[in-house]
C-alpha positions in Angstrom: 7.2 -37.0 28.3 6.0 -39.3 26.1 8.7 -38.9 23.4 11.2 -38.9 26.3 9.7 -42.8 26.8 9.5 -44.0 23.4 13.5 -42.6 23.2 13.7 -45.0 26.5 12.2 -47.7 24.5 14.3 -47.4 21.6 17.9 -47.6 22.8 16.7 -50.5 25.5 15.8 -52.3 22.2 19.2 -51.2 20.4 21.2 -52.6 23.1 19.2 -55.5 23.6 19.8 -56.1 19.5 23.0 -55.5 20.1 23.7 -58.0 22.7 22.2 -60.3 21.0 24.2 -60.1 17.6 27.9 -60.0 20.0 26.7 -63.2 21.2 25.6 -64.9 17.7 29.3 -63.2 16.5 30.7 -65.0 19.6 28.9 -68.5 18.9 30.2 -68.2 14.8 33.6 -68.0 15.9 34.0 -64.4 15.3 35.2 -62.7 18.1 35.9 -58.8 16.4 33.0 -58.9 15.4 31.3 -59.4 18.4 33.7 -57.1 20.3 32.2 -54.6 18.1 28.6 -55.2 18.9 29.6 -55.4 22.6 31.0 -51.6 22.5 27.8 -50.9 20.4 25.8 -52.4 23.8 27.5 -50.5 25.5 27.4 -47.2 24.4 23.3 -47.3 23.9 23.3 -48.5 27.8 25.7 -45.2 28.7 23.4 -42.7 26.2 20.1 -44.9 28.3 22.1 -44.3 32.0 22.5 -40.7 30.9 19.2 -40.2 29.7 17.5 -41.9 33.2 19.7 -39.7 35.5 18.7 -36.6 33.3 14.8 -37.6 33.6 14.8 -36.7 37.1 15.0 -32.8 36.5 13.3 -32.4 33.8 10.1 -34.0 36.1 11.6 -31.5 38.5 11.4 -28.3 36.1 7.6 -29.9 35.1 6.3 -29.9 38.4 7.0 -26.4 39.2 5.3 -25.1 36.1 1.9 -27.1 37.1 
């Protein structure tokens, strides 16, 4: 469960990065660039959405081995 979290952790951080570099790309005037970080974002948020509606049954299958 615990590496399950620290997973969590890490691609809240990665899309949080890149959010934050599509925005700096934005504010330099570089707009590909920060179309590219922006798909980046949103990929990590689609792998975090799929990992938080997987989570669910794996508590499920945990609770019936206890």
């Amino acid at each position: 469960m615990a590496a399950n979290h620290l997973y969590l952790s890490i691609l809240k951080s990665e899309a949080r990065r890149h959010k934050g570099k599509a925005a700096w790309a934005l504010d330099q005037g570089m707009p590909r660039l920060a179309k590219i970080h922006q798909e980046q974002a949103d990929d990590t948020l689609r792998k975090l959405a799929d990992s938080y509606q997987v989570a669910p049954s794996e508590r499920a299958d945990h609770a019936d081995r206890d």
